[in-house]
N, C-alpha and C positions, 0 to 999 in steps of 0.2 A: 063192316069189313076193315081188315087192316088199312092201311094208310100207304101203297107204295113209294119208296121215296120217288122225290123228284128227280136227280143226280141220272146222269145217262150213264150207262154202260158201255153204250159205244166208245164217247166222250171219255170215260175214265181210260180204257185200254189204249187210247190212239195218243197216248201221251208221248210228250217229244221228251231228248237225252236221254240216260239210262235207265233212271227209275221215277217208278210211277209216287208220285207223293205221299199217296196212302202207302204206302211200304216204308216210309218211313213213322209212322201213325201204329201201324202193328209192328214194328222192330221196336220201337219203347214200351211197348206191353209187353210184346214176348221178353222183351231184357227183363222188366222187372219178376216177371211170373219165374225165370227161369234163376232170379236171383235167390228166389225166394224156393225152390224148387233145389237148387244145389246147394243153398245154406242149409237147409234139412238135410240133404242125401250126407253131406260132409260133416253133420255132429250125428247121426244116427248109432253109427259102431261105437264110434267113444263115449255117447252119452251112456245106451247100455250096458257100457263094460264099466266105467266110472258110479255112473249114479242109478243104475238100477239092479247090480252085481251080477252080471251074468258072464260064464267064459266066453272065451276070444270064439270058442267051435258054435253056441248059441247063439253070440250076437251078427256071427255072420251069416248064420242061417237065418237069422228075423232079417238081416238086414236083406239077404237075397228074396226071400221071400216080397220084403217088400217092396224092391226094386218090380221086381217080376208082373207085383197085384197093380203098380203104377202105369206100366205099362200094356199090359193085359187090358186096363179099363179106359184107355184110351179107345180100343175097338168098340166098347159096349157106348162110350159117351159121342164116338161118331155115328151109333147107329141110329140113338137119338135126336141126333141133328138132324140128320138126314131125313127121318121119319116127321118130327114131331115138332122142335122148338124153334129150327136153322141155328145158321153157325153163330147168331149172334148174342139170341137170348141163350145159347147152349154154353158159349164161351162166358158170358156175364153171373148165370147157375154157377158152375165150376170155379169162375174168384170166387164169389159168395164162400163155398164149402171152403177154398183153401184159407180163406182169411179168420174162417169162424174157428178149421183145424187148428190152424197159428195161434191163434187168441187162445184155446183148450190149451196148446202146451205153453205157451207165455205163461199164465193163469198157475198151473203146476205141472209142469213135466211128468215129475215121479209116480201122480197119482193118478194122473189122467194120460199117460201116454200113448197107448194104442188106441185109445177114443182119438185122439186129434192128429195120430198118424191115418186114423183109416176117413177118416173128415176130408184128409187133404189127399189118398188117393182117390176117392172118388169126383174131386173138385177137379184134379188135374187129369184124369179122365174125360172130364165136359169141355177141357179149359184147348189143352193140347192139341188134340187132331184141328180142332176148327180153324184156327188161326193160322195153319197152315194151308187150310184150304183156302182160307181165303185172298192170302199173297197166291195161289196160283189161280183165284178168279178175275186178278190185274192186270193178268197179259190174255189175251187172242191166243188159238190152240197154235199158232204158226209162229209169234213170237221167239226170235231166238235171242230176245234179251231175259226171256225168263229163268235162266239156268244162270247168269251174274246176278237176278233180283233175288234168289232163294241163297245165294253163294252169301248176298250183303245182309240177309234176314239170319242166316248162320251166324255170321259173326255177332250178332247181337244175342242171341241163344249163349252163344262163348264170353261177351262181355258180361252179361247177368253171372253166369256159372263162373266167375274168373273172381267176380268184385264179390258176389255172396260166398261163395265155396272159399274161400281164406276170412272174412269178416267175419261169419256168425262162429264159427268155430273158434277165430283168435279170440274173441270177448268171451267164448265160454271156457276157454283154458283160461282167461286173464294174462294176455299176452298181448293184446288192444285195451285199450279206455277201462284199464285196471283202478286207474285212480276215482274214475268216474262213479264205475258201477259196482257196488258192492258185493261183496265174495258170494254171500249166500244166495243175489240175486245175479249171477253171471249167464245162466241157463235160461231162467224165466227172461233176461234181455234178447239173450240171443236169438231166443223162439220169438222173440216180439219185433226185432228187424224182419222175419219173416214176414207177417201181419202186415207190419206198415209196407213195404212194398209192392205187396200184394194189393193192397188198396191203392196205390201210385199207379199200378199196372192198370187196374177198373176204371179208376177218374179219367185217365189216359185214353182209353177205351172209346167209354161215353163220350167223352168230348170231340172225338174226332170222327163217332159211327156217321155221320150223317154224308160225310167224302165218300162214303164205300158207296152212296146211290143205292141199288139194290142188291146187292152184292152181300148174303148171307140171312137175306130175310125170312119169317115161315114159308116153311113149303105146303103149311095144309093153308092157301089166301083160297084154295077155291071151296072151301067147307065154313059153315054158317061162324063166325066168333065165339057166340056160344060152345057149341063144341070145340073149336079152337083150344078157349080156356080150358075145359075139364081134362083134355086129353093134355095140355101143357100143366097142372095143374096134380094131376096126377102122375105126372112123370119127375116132378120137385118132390111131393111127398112119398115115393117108392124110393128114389135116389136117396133120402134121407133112412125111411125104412132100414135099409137095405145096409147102414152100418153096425150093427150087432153082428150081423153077418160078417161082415170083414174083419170084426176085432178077432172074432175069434178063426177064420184063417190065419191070418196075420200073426194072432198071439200063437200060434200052433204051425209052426213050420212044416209039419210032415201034409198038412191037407196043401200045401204050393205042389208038391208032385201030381195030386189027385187032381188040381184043377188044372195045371197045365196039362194034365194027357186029355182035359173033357176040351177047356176053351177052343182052341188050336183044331180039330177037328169039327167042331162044332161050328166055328166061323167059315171053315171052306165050306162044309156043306147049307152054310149058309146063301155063301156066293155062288155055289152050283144053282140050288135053287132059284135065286134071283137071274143068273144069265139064262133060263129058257126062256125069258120075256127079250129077252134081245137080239140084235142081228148076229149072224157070221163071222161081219167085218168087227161087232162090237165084243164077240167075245173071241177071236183071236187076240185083243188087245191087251182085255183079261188074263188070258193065259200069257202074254210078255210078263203083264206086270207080277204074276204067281211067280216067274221064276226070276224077276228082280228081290221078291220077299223072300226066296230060299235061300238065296246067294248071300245076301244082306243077313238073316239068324246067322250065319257060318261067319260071316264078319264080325259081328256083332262079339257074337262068343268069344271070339281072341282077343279084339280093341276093350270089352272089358274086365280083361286079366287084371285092368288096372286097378280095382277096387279090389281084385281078392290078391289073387297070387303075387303079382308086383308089386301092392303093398307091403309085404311079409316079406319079397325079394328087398325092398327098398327101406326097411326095419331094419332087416339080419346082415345085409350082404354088401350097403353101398359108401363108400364116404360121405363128406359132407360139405364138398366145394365148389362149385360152376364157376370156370374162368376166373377163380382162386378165390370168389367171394364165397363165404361162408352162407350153407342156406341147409332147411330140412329137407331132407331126402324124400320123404313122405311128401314135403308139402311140394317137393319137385315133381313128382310121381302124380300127385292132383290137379298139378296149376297148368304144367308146363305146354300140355295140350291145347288148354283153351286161348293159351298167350299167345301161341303157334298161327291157332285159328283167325285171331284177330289180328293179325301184321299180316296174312295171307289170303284170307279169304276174297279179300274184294281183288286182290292181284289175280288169283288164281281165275277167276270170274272174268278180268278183263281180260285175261289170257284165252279163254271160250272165245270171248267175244270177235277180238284179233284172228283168230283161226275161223269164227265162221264168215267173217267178209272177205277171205281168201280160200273161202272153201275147203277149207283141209278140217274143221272141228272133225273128233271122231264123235263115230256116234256115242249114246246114250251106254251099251251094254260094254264098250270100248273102255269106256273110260269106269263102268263098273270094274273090270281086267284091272284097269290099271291101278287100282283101289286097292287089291290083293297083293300085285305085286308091291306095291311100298309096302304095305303091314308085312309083305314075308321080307324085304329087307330092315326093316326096323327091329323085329322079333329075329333074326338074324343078329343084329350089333348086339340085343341084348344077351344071347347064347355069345359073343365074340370078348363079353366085358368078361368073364373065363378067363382070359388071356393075358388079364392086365391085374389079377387078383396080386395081393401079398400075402402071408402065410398065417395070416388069422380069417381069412376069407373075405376081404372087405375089397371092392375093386370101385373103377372109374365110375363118381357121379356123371360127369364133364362128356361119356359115351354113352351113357344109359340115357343122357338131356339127348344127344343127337340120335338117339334110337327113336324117343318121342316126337322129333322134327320130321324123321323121314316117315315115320304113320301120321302125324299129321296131313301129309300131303295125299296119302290112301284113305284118311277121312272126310277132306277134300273133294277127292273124288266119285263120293260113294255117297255119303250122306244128303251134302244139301238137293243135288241133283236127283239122289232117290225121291225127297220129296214131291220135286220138281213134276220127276216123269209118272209117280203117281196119281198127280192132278193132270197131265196129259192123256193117261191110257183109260181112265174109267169115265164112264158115262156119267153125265150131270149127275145122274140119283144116286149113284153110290160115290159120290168122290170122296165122302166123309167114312163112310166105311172101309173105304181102299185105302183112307190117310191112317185109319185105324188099325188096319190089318200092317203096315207097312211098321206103326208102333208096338204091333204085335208080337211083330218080329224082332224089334228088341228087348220083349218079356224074354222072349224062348232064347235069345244072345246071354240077357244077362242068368238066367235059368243054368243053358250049358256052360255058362262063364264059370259058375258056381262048381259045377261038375268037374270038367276041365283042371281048374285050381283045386280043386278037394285031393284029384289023385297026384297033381306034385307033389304037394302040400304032404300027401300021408307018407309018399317016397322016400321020403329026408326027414321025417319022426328019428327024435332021439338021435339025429347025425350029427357031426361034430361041425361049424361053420364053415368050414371050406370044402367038405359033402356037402352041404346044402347047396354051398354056391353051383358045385358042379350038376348037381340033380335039379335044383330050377333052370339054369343055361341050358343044359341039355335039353329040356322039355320045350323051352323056346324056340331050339332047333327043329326039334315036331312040329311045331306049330308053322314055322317060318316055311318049312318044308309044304305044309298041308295047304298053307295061304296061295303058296305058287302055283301049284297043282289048281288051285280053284280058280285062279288068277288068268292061266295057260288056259283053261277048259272056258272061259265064259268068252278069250278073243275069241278060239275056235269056235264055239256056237253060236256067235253075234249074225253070221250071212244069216241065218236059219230063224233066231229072233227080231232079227230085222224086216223078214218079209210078215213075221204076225205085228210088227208092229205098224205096220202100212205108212200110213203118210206121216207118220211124229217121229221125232227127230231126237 
């Protein structure tokens, strides 16, 4: 039989000041995974439109597409945890596939591309949901320091996504270590910082699993070893299998619609199925957490305009100045979120903290509320930069950066804390599938995000610059409008989620 660690669980949880040690053991994995996860997401459009000729309307339909399959297989790779490997051999599978994906396109981009993009969706499938569970198996379900420990785990998701999402990309324009790396190899480097950190993220990993105690080990210790293996065993070679299948979703944009109408319904009536083994009190809980995951796609779909529509907004429409330093608009429109995140996040967390030793924190679905309301006034300033145009259509960087600052604080309030409360509302056995479904719901964010952007986007076809500027402002005003309305509706119905949510906080 397996070997249970030694390491108390008691012991790990009863740890004194704010955060538990191993949180900081999984915050240098998740940075590096996540470095290595937005150095890809941020040369994906340009590498296709540059170096594999495809237009601007294909490659951001692969690119959606592939957003969408990224997160979609988080649900399928927490279900395997949960069932089969645990969070630990699940999360260790998943480096494996993303380091092997990286290597495929280090190796050759051009000719192996959708091979080692669909390598690395299925890795960060295995990789993702778990490691999130497992920073919320470090606090006791009563802990009200768990909601700064996911807020300081944030931040480190924003450090990786901040320092990869401008590196891999500067060295593959040849705007970073041009002197260094040679022109024809700018690509093949750039895919191969992916690789190496990905590996930094694994040794990371390993080195420090043994602090977790038992905290993410097989769930099948009570079945012979033997079976143990075959069933883990054959869940590495189906996972493998199973990429021919994704190349060609992937290469084939029009099957993302067909799978998102089957996944998405297939996963709740997954979860129905699974709650008639549970109590009353356990599946009201259930239902809190369904309508945190509804709320959250609807978030989702607006926070990421940022890859489609505010790109093309931030292309056609913006200057190119922040507090008079010169900077790319684009690469403002990419960074400035995650910069945001990390001067703020651990503040915003001791701010929870501060409020619940004097009893005022709101609750959990409160501060979901208050997550909308920023995004409708940030997507508000961005409909406001309108006002500040000049007569070729070009208006304020300098209000579009503070439009990104005030939804930083509505992502803030929404994100780390979603993870939070979705390792609070479900039952040990499905924590990994509810972390999964919670990522599900930003397939179906970045899905409608795509939607969303498509019909600005076709609005202001053939418009002159300063119709475009007024036909995407205007659409941000929709948006801002629809944010508050969901914002307004989730304080209203917190009494009514509060009592499904019982004793969690």
């Amino acid at each position: 039989m397996e070997q249970i660690p030694v390491a108390d669980l008691e012991q790990i949880q009863n740890f004194k000041g704010k955060y538990p040690k191993q949180l900081w053991y999984l915050f240098f994995s998740e940075m590096w995974e996540r470095f290595c996860f937005y150095g890809m997401r941020g040369m994906l459009v340009i590498f296709m439109v540059n170096q594999l000729l495809m237009n601007d309307e294909v490659a951001n339909l692969q690119y959606g597409a592939t957003q969408a399959f990224v997160y979609a297989f988080t649900f399928i790779g927490g279900l395997f945890a949960d069932k089969i490997l645990g969070y630990r051999k699940s999360l260790f599978w998943g480096g494996i596939l993303m380091i092997v994906g990286s290597i495929i396109l280090a190796i050759d981009p051009k000719q192996f591309f959708f091979i080692g993009i669909s390598f690395t969706i299925i890795g960060t499938g295995f990789f993702k949901p778990n490691i999130s569970t497992m920073v919320g198996k470090l606090y006791k379900n009563d802990d009200n320091r768990r909601d700064a420990g996911f807020s300081l785990f944030y931040a480190g998701v924003n450090l990786g996504a901040l320092i990869g999402g401008y590196l891999c990309i500067a060295v593959a324009n040849g705007t970073l270590l041009a002197s260094v790396v040679p022109e024809n190899l700018r690509w093949n480097v750039a895919f191969g910082f992916a690789a190496l950190v990905m590996v930094i993220s694994l040794l990371t990993f390993v080195q420090t699993q043994k602090s977790l105690g038992e905290i993410g080990i097989s769930p099948l210790l009570h079945i012979t070893q033997g079976k143990r293996k075959t069933y883990e065993i054959i869940t590495y070679i189906g996972s493998v299998a199973i990429v021919p299948i994704i190349i060609l979703l992937v290469s084939n944009s029009g099957y993302t619609d067909l799978f998102m109408y089957i996944i998405g319904p297939c996963s709740l009536l997954y979860l129905l199925y699974e709650m008639r083994n549970f109590s009353l009190s356990e599946k009201k809980k259930l239902i809190a957490a369904l309508v945190f995951i509804l709320f959250s796609i609807v978030f989702w779909a607006f926070f990421e305009q940022s890859g489609g529509s505010l790109s093309l907004f931030a292309a056609h429409n913006l200057n190119n100045t922040v507090l008079g330093i010169p900077l790319d608009p684009n690469g403002v429109n990419n960074s400035a979120n995650s910069l945001f995140v990390i001067i703020f996040a651990a503040l915003v967390g001791m701010v929870w903290l501060w409020m619940a030793k004097r009893k005022i924190e709101p609750n959990t679905l409160v501060k979901f509320g208050l997550g909308f309301l920023f995004l409708a006034g940030g997507f508000y300033i961005f409909y406001y930069t309108k006002f500040f145009a000049d007569s070729n259509g070009y208006t304020s960087l300098d209000l579009f950066t503070f439009g990104w600052f005030i939804i930083t604080f509505g992502e803030l309030c929404l994100s780390p804390i979603g993870m939070s409360i979705m390792t609070k509302l479900s039952p040990a056995k499905l924590q990994a599938v509810m972390m999964g479904m919670w990522f599900l719901a930003s397939a179906y964010g970045q899905y409608f995000a795509g939607l969303l952007g498509a019909n600005i986007a076709s609005a202001s076809e053939n418009a002159s610059n300063i119709d475009k500027l007024i036909v995407y402002a205007d659409g941000y005003k929709q948006l801002s409008l629809y944010a508050l309305i969901a914002g307004v509706l989730l304080i209203v119905i917190s009494p009514w989620v509060k009592k499904l949510m019982q004793d969690v906080k």
